[in-house]
C-alpha positions in Angstrom: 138.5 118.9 77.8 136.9 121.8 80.0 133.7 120.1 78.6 134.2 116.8 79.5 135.3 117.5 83.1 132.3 119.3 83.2 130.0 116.8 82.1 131.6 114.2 84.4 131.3 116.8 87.5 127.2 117.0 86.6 127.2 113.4 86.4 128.4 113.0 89.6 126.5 116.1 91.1 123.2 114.1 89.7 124.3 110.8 91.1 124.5 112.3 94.5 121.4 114.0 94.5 119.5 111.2 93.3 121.3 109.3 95.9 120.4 111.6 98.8 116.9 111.7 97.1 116.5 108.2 98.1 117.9 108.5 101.2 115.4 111.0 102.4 112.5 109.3 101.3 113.4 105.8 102.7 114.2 108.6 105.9 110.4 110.1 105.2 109.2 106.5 104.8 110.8 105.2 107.6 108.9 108.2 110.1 105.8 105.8 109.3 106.7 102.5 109.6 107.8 100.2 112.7 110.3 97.9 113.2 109.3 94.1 114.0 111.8 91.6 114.3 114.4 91.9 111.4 111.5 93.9 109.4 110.0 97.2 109.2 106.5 96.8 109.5 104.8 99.8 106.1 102.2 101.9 107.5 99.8 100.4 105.7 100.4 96.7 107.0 99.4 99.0 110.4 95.4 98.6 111.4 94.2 100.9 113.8 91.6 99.9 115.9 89.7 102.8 113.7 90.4 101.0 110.5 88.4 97.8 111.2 85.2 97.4 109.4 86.3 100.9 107.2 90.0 100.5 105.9 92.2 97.2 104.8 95.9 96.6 105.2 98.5 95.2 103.6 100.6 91.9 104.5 104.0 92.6 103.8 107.5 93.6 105.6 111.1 95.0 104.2 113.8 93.0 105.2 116.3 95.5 107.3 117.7 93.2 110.1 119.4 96.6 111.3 116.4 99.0 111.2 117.4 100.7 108.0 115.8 100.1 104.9 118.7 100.1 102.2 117.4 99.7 98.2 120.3 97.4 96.8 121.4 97.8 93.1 121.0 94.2 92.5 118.6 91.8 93.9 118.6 89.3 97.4 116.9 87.3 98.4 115.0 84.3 97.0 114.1 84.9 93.1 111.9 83.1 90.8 113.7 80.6 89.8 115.0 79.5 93.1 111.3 79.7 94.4 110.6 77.7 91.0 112.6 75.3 91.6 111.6 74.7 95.8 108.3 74.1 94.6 108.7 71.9 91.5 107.3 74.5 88.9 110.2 74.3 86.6 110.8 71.5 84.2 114.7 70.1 85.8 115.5 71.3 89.3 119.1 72.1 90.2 120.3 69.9 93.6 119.7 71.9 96.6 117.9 74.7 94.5 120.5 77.4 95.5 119.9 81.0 94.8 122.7 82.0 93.5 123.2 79.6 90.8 119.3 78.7 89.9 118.4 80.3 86.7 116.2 78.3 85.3 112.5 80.2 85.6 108.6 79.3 85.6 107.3 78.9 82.0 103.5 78.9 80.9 100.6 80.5 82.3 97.3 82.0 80.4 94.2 84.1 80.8 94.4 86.9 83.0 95.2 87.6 86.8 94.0 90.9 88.2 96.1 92.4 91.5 93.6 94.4 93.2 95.2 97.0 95.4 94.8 100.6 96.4 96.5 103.6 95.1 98.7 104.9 92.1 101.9 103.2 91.3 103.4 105.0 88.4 106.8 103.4 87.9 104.6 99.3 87.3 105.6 98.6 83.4 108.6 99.8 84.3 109.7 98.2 87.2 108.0 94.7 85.8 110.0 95.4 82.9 113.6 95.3 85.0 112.2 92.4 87.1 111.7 90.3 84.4 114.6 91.2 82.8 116.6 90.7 85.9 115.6 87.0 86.6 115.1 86.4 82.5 111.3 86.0 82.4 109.6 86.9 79.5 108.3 90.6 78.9 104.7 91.1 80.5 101.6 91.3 79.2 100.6 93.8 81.6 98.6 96.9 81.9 97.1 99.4 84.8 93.4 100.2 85.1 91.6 102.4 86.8 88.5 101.4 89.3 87.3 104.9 89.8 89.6 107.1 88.0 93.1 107.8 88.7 94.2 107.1 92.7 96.9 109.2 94.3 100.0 108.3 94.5 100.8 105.1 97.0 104.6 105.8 97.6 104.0 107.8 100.9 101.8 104.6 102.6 103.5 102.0 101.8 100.6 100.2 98.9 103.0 101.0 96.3 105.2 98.6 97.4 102.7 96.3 97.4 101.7 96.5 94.4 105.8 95.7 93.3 105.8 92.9 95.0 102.6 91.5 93.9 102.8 92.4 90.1 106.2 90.3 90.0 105.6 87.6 91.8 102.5 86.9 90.0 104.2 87.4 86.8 107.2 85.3 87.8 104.8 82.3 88.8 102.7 82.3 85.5 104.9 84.4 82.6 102.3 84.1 80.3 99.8 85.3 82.0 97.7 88.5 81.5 98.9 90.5 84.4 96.3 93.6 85.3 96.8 95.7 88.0 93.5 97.4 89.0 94.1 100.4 91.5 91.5 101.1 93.9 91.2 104.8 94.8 92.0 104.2 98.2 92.5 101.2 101.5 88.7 101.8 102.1 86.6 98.8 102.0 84.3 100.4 100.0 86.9 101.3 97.4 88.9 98.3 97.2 85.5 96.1 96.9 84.8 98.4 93.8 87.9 97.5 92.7 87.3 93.6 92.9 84.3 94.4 91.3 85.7 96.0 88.3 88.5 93.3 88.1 85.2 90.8 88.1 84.1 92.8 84.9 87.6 92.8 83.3 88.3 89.3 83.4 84.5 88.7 82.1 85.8 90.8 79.4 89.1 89.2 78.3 87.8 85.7 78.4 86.4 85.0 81.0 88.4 82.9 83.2 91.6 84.1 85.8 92.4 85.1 89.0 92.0 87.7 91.6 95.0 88.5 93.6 94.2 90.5 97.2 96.9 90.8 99.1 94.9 93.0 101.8 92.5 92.3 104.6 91.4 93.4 108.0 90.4 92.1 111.1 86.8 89.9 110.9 83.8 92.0 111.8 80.2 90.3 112.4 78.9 91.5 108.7 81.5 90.3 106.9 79.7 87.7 105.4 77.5 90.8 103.5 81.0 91.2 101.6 81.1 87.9 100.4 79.0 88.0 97.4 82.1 90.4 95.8 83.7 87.2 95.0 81.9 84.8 93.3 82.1 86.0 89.5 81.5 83.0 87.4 85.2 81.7 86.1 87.7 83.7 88.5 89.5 82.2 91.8 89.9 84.6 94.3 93.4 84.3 96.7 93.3 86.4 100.0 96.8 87.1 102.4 96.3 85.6 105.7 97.4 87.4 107.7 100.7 88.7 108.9 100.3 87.9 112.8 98.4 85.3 114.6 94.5 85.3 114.1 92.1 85.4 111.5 91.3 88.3 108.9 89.1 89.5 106.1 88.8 88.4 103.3 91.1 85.4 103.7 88.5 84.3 106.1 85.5 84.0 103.0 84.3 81.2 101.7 84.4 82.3 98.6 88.3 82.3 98.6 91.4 80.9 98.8 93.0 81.7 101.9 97.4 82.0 101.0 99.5 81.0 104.1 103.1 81.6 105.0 106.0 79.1 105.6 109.5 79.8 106.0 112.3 78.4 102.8 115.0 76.6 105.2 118.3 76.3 103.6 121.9 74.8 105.1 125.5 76.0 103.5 122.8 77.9 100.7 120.5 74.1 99.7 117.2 74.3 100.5 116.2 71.5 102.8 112.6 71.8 104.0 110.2 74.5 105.3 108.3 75.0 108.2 105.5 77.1 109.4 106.2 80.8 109.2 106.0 81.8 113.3 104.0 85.3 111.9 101.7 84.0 109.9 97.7 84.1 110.3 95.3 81.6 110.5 92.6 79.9 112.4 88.9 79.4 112.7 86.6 82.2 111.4 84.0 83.7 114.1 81.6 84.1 111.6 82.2 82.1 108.2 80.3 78.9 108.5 82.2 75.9 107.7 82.6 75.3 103.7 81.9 71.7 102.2 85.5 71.7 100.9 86.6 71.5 104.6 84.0 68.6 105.5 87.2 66.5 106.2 89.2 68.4 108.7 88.0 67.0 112.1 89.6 70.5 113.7 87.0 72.4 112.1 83.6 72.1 113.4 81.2 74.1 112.5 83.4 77.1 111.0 86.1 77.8 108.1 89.4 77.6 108.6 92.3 79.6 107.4 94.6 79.0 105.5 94.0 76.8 102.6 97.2 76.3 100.8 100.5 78.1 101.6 103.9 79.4 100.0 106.7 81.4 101.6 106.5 84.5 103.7 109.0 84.7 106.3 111.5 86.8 106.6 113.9 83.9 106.9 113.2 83.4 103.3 112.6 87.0 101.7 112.0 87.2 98.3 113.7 90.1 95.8 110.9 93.0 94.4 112.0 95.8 92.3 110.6 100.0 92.7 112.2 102.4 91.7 109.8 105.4 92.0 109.6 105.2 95.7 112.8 103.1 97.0 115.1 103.6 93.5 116.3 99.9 93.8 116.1 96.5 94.9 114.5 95.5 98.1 114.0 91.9 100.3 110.3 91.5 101.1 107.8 89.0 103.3 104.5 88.3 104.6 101.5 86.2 103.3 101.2 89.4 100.8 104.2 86.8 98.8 101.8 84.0 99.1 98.7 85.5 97.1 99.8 86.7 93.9 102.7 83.8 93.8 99.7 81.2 94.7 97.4 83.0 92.1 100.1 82.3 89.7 100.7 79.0 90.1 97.3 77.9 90.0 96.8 80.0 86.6 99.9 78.2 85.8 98.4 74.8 86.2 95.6 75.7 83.7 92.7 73.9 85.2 90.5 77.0 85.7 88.0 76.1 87.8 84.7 78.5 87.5 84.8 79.5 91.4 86.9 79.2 94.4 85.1 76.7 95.9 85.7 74.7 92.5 89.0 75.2 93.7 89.3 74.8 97.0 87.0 71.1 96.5 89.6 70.6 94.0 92.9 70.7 96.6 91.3 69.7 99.4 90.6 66.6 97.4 94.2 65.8 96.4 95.9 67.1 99.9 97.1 63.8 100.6 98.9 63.3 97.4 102.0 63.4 97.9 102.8 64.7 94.5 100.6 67.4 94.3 101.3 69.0 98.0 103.6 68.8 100.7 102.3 68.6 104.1 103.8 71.2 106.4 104.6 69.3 109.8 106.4 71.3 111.9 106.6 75.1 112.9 104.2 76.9 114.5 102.2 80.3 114.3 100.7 81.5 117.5 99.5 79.2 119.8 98.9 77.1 116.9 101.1 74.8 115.3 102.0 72.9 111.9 101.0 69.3 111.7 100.2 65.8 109.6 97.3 66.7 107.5 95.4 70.2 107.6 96.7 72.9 110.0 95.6 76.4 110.6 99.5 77.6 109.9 99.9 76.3 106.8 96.4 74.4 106.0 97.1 71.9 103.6 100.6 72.7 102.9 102.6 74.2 99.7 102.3 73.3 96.4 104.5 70.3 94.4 104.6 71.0 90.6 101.1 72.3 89.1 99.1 68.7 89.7 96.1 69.3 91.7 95.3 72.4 92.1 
């Protein structure tokens, strides 16, 4: 008896500490971060006038309407099959596509997608493993590599977050799917391009045909255009955030990629209804980028690209449910475009056309943007002093995806 009251008082002793472990580290966390709305804005979705040209940052924020960031043990938020069923990815839609009684999941997906992002996140097959057993998605096939030899850890900066969020989400839009996560050794330019360019050589070594996921960027700099050749491996589409706050950034800017908006899920008494541009989210014409072919039909572009191309949801009216344990110990509500370019990447694995390039790609949607059944058009919101309307928009370019036709 003495024994079992004893084990029971260690249990609870343990469950305390690793309680008040988690508080102090969202506490230790929290010392780095802002608050932005009903968000708290990581450190690393922070650039410093210092960082431009040198460092990247990430696109996401933590749902905490009251400041406080508070892991949940279960999830809120939109979830895959919710999501899957807003956009037509799953094969019978429940009415209204309400999250808490939408179970039905994404199926399919092939070849490999590679989620480039910096820093060490040592909790990934494990925290994949409860997401996907969470929203019942199939086990991953999933593995961490290395650019340039084991990063630090990201907990502290806020990548490994990050690299939650986009691990799931990619997995939840294509199941199937090869899912790689290649760690750059740090947010450096230099370090994260290594890293595209060993996710170039991976994919070229698995097959040959997938997607790059970079949910990262920066603010545009006159030789940005240098960096562009990083993304034009034969068989792999590149998707790029864009952006987190009105403008333009880098690499969501390129050519050579396929720039992921944001909208905003709208739902009445829990049924979705429509969505609208996310008020946050970037876009607009490059400074630099010339104006692609693909975009030879948008009369608001004239002689430079546009951002975005295609968009998904990002707002924090919408926030979607991500999973760490080694830095936040539960369940978390995330936005920001950093939803829309591993969900996008996803999808479009998902829809198994594999086009060799992003331009292949982009040609490819901007072709069918007016069909009705492969996108919706995005007609109202705004983001800046731009705003959603009929046809291509720099909020939400062509709109969001409907089913995997298209694309």
């Amino acid at each position: 008896m003495k024994s079992l009251v004893s084990r029971n008082l260690m249990g609870k002793t343990l469950k305390i500490l690793l309680t008040t472990f988690t508080l102090f580290a969202s506490i230790s966390l929290l010392s780095a971060q802002v608050r932005r709305g009903e968000g708290i804005v990581p450190r690393s979705s922070i650039e410093k006038p210092s960082d431009i040209g040198k460092r990247m940052h990430t696109n996401y924020l933590i749902y905490a309407p009251d400041g406080v960031i508070r892991p949940q043990a279960n999830p809120g938020g939109e979830t895959p099959a919710s999501l899957g069923c807003v956009y037509d990815l799953v094969s019978s839609q429940v009415p209204g596509c309400p999250i808490a009684s939408t179970s039905l999941v994404p199926t399919g997906g092939s070849g490999v997608i590679v989620i480039v992002d910096a820093y060490d996140y040592p909790s990934a097959a494990a925290d994949l493993a409860t997401f996907s057993s969470e929203f019942g998605l199939p086990a991953a096939n999933f593995s961490v590599q290395y650019a340039n030899g084991k990063p630090a850890n990201g907990c502290s900066s806020g990548w490994e977050l990050e690299e939650s969020l986009d691990i799931e989400w990619a997995h939840a839009m294509a199941p199937n799917a090869q899912i790689v996560l290649m760690e750059a050794t740090s947010a450096s330019n230099s370090a994260l391009y290594s890293a595209v360019t060993a996710a170039n050589s991976y994919i070229a070594a698995h097959g040959g045909k997938g997607e790059v996921s970079m949910s990262w960027g920066g603010s545009e700099t006159r030789t940005e255009t240098s960096s562009d050749h990083y993304f034009t491996q034969s068989g792999v589409v590149y998707f790029a955030s864009s952006g987190d706050s009105p403008g333009v950034i880098y690499p969501s800017a390129s050519v050579n990629v396929v720039s992921a908006g944001g909208t905003q899920v709208n739902r009445s008494g829990g049924n979705y209804t429509n969505q609208t541009a996310w008020s946050d989210g970037g876009g607009g014409a490059s400074r630099y980028e010339a104006k692609p072919s693909f975009q030879n039909g948008i009369s608001l572009l004239t002689t430079h690209r546009g951002t975005p191309d295609l968009s998904f949801d990002s707002s924090g009216g919408s926030p979607v449910a991500v999973y760490n344990s080694s830095c936040y110990g539960g369940w978390l509500q995330v936005y920001g475009t950093s939803v829309a370019s591993p969900s996008l990447a996803g999808i479009v694995n998902n829809a198994g056309t594999f086009n060799t390039s992003s331009n292949a790609e982009n040609t490819e949607i901007y072709a069918n943007r007016t069909n009705t059944s492969d996108f919706t058009d995005i007609t109202s919101g705004s983001c800046g002093t731009h705003s959603a309307a009929a046809g291509w928009d720099f909020c939400t370019g062509v709109g969001v995806d409907n089913a995997f036709l298209g694309k």
